[in-house]
C-alpha positions as CSV (number, residue, x, y, z in Angstrom):
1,X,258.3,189.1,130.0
2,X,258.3,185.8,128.5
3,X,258.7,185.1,124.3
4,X,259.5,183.2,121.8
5,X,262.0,183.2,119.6
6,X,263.5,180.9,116.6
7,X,267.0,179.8,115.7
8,X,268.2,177.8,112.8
9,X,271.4,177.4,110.9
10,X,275.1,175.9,112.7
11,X,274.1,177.4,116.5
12,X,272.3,174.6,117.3
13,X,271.5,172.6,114.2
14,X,271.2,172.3,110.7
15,X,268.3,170.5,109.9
16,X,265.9,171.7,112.4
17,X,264.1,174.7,113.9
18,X,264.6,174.8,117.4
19,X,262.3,177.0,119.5
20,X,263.3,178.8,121.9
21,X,261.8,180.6,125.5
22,X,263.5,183.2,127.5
23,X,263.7,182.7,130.7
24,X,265.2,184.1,133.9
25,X,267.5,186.8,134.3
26,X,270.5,186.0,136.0
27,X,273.1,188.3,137.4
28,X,276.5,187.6,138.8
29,X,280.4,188.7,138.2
30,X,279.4,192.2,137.2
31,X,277.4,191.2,134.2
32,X,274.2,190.2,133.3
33,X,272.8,186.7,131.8
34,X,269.6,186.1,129.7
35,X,269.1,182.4,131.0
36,X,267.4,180.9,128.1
37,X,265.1,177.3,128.2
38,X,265.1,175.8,125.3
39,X,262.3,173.5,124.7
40,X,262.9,170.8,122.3
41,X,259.7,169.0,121.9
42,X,259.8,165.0,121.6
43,X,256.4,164.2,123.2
44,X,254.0,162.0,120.7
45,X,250.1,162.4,121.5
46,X,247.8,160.4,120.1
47,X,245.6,163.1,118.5
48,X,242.0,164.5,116.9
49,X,241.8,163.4,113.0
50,X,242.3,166.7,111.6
51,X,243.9,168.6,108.5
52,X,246.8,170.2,107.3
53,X,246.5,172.8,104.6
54,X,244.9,169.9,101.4
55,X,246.5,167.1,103.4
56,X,244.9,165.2,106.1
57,X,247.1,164.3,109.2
58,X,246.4,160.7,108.5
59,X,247.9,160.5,105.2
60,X,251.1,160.9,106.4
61,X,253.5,158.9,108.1
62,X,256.9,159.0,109.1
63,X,259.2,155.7,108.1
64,X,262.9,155.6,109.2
65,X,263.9,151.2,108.5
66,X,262.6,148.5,106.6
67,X,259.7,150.5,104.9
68,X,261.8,153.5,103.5
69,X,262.1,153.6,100.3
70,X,264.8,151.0,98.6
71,X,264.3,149.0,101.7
72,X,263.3,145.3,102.0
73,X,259.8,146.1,103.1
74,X,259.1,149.3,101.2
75,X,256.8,147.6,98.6
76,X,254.2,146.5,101.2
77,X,253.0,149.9,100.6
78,X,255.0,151.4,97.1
79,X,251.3,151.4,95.6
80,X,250.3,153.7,97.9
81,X,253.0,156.5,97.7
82,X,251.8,159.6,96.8
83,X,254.7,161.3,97.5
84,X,258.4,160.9,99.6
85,X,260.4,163.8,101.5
86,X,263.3,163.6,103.5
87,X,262.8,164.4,107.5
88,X,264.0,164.3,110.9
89,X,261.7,163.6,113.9
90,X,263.2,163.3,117.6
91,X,264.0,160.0,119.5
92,X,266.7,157.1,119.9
93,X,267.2,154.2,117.5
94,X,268.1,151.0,118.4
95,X,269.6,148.2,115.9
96,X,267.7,145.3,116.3
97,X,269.8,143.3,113.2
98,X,267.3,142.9,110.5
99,X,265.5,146.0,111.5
100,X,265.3,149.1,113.4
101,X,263.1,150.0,116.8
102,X,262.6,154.0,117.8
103,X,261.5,155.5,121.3
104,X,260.7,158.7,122.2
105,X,263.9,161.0,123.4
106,X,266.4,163.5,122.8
107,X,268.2,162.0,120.2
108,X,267.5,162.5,115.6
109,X,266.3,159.7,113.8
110,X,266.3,160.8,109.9
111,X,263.7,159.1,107.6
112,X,260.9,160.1,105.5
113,X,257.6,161.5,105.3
114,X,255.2,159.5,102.8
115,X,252.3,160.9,102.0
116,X,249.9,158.0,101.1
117,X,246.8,157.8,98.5
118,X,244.7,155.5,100.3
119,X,246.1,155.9,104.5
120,X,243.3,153.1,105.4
121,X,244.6,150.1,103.0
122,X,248.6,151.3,103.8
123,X,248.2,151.7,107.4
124,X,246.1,148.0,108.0
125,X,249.3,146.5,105.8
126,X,252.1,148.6,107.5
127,X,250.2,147.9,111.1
128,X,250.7,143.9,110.2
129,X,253.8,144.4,109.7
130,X,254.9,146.3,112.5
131,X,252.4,144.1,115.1
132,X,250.0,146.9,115.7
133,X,246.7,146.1,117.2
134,X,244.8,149.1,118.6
135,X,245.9,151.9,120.7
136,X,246.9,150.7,123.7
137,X,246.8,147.8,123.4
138,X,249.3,145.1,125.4
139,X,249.4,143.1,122.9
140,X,251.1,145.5,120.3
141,X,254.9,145.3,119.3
142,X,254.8,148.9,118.2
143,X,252.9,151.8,118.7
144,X,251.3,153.7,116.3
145,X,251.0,157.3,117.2
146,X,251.4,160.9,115.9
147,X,254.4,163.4,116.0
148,X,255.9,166.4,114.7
149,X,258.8,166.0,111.6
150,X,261.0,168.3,110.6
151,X,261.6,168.4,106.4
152,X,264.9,169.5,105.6
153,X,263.6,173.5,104.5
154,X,263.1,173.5,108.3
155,X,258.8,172.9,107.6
156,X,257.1,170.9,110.5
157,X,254.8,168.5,109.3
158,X,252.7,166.0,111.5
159,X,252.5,162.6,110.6
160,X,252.2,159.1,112.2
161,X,255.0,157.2,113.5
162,X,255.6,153.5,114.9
163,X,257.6,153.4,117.9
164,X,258.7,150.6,120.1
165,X,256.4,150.9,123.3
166,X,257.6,153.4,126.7
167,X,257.5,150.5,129.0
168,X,259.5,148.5,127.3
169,X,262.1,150.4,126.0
170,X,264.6,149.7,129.1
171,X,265.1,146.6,127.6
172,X,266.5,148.3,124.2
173,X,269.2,149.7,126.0
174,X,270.3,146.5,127.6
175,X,270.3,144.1,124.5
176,X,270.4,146.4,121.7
177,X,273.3,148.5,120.4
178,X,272.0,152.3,119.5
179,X,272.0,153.8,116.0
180,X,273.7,157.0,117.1
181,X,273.2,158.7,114.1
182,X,269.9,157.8,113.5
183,X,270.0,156.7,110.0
184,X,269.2,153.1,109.3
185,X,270.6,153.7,105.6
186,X,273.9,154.7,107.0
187,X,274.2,153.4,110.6
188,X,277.3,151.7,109.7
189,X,279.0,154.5,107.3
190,X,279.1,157.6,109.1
191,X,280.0,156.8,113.3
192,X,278.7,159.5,115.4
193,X,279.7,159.9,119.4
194,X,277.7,161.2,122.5
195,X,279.7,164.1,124.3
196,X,279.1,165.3,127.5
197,X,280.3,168.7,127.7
198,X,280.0,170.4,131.8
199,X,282.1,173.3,130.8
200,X,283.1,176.1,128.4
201,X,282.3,173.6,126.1
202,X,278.2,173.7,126.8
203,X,278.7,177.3,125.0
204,X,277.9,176.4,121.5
205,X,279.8,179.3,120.4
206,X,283.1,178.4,121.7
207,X,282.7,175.1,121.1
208,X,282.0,175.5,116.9
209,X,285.2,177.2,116.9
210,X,287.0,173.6,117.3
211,X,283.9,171.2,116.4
212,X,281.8,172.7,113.9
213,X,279.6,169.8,112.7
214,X,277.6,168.8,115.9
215,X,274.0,168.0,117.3
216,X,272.3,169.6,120.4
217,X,271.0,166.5,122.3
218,X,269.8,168.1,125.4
219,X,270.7,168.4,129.2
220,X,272.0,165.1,130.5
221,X,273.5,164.2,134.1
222,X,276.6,162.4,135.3
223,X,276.2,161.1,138.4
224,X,278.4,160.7,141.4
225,X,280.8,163.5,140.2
226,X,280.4,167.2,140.3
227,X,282.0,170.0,139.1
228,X,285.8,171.9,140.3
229,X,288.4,174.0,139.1
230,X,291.3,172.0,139.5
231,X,293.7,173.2,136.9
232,X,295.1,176.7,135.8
233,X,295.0,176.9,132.2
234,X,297.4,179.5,129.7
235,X,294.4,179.8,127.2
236,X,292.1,181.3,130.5
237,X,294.5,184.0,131.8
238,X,296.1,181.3,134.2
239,X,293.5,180.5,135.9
240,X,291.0,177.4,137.1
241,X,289.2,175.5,134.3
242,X,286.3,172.8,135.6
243,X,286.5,169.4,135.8
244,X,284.7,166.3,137.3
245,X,285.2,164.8,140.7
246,X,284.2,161.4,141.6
247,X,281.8,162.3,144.6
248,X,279.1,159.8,146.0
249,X,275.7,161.2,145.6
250,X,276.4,164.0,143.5
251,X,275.0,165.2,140.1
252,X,276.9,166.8,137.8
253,X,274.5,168.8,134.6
254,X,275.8,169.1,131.2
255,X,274.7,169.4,127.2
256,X,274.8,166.4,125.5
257,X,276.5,166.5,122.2
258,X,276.0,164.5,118.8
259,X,279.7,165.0,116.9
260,X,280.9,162.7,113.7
261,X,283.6,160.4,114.3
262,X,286.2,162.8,112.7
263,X,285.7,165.7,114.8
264,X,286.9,163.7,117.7
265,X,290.6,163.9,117.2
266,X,289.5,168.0,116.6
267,X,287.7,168.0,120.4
268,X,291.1,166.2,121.8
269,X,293.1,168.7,120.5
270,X,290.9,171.5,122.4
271,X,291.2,169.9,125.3
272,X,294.8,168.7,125.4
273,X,294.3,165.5,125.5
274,X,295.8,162.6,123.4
275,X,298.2,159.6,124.3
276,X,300.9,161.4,122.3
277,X,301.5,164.4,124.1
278,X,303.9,163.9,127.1
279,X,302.3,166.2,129.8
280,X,298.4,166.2,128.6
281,X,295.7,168.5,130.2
282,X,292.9,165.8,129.7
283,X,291.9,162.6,129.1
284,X,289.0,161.3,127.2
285,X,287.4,158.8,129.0
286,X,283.9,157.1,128.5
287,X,280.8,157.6,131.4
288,X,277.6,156.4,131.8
289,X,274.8,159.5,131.7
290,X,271.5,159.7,132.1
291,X,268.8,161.4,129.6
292,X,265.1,160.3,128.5
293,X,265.3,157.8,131.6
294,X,268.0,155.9,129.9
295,X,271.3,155.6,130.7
296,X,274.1,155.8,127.8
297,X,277.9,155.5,127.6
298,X,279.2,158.8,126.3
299,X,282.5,160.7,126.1
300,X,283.8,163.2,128.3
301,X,287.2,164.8,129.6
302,X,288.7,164.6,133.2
303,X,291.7,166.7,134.4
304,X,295.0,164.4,134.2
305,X,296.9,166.5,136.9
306,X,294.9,168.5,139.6
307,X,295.7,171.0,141.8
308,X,295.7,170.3,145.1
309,X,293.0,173.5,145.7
310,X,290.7,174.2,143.3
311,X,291.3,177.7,141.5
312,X,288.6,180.5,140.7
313,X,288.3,181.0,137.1
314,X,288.8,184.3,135.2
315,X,285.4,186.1,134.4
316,X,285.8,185.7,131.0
317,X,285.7,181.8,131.5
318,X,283.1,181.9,133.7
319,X,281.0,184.2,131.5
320,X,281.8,181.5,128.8
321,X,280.4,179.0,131.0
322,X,277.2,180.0,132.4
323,X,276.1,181.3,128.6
324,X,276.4,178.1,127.7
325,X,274.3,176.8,130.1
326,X,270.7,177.6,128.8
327,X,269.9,173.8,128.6
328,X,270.7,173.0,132.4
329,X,268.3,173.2,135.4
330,X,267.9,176.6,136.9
331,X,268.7,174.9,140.7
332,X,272.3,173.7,139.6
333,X,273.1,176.6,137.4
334,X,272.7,178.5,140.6
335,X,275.1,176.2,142.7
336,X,277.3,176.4,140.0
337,X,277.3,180.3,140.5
338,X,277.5,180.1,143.9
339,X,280.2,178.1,144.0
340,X,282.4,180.0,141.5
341,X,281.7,183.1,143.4
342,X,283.1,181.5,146.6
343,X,286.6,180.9,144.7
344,X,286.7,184.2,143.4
345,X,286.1,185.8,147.0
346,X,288.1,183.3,148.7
């Protein structure tokens, strides 16, 4: 039977409740898998005028550029603050130069939550400023609509948002470099990376061992390549450890990974890679994936030397494997059962 659970802390994140919704039951190498979905909302709905507690909805709204406070544009509406709080709502953020666009997506965008004493006067000077019209309309350069943020005590607080419209957010992607770590204040002091992880390293315990500062993005896929087992590996009882073949037409799934710049010589090391070491495992290379119906250069790790047959992994790494997997469809984590099974019986 279905329910519904809540993680917080280093497992996942550490500024933000993620909700969780067990799943299937899967069974396979003589043990038995909880296959969790994890459902991490970024949908936006443009929604009934309601209240929250003494607060109406419509007081709030989420800024993350120009209009935070200390920022060029902040003053448009400093007579109107009530009060500021730090928070995190879902979503990718582009640099535009002088200022900042958002969509909806997978990624953090950090920010604040103002709370405002007169929303009508505020909103019809931050709506000038962000070319807002009505809802809907064509003619608008942002959005205005409502979402979910996440304060840093882990409370979820609606509030109103402007984000760069859906159908023309293709065209960030292709002109516009992305704020990875979604922090306008800091987009060019502390560098975060994309990593795609289609191995042990989707199991978030294994991986915090090596890389404990990180982000949960969400599933992504890498396509034209799927999965094998093309080397033996001493830390996995000698045997095969997955990697990614070029194939035409395949999809490999993985979890997409938000990790600070310094952690990356930490996630080299792990996988025995680096341009120093004379006989590395991996290499680090850089791949185009696909999440939100975007497509974004992020890192992963290919096999340097391959066996010429693939080898079945030990239990244990295949236990470590499919744990990790909670995030992935349930059609390829099946294949990817399947076809471990048929190197172990082979």
């Amino acid at each position: 039977m279905d329910k519904t659970i809540i993680i917080t802390g280093a497992g996942l994140s550490s500024d933000l409740v993620i909700y969780v919704k067990a799943g299937v039951i899967l069974k396979s190498f003589d043990f038995v898998l909880e296959f969790i979905n994890i459902n991490l909302s970024t949908e936006t709905n443009h929604v009934p005028y309601e209240k929250e507690g003494n607060v109406k909805v419509t007081d709030r709204v989420f800024v993350y550029g120009t209009l935070l406070k200390g920022e060029y544009y902040h003053h448009i509406i400093k007579d109107q603050v009530k009060s500021v709080v730090p928070a995190t709502i879902r979503g990718w953020m582009f640099d535009l130069g002088p200022y900042p666009a958002i969509v909806e997506g997978s990624g953090y965008i950090h920010g604040q939550i103002i709370e405002l004493h007169d929303p009508d006067k505020a909103f019809q000077s931050m709506d000038l400023l962000e070319g807002y019209h009505d809802a809907h309309s064509p003619l608008n350069e942002y959005e205005r609509v409502y979402t979910e943020a996440w304060t840093n005590d882990h409370q979820v607080m609606k509030c109103q948002v402007y984000r760069y419209p859906d159908d023309r957010k293709i065209n960030l992607i292709k002109k516009y470099p992305l704020i990875l770590n979604g922090n306008w204040k800091q987009r060019k002091v502390e560098p975060w990376h994309l990593y795609f992880a289609y191995g042990s390293c989707m199991n978030r315990q294994s991986f915090s061992q090596n890389v404990p500062k990180y982000k949960v993005v969400g599933k992504a896929e890498l396509e034209n390549y799927r999965v094998g087992f093309t080397r033996r590996s001493k830390n996995w009882n000698d045997r095969g450890v997955a990697d990614i073949l070029y194939e035409t037409g395949s999809v490999t799934e993985g979890v997409l990974y938000l990790i600070p710049h310094y952690h990356l010589k930490d996630l080299d090391i792990r996988e025995g890679a680096g341009e120093h070491l004379i006989n590395p495992a991996y290499r680090r290379i850089l791949v185009n994936i696909k999440i939100d119906n975007l497509t974004i250069p992020a890192y992963t790790y290919e096999v340097v030397q391959r066996e010429k047959n693939e080898i079945p992994p030990s239990e244990e790494y295949a236990r470590t494997i499919i744990e990790g997997a909670a995030l992935l469809s349930n059609s390829y984590l099946n294949r990817l059962v399947k076809k471990i099974e048929r190197l172990r019986d082979s």
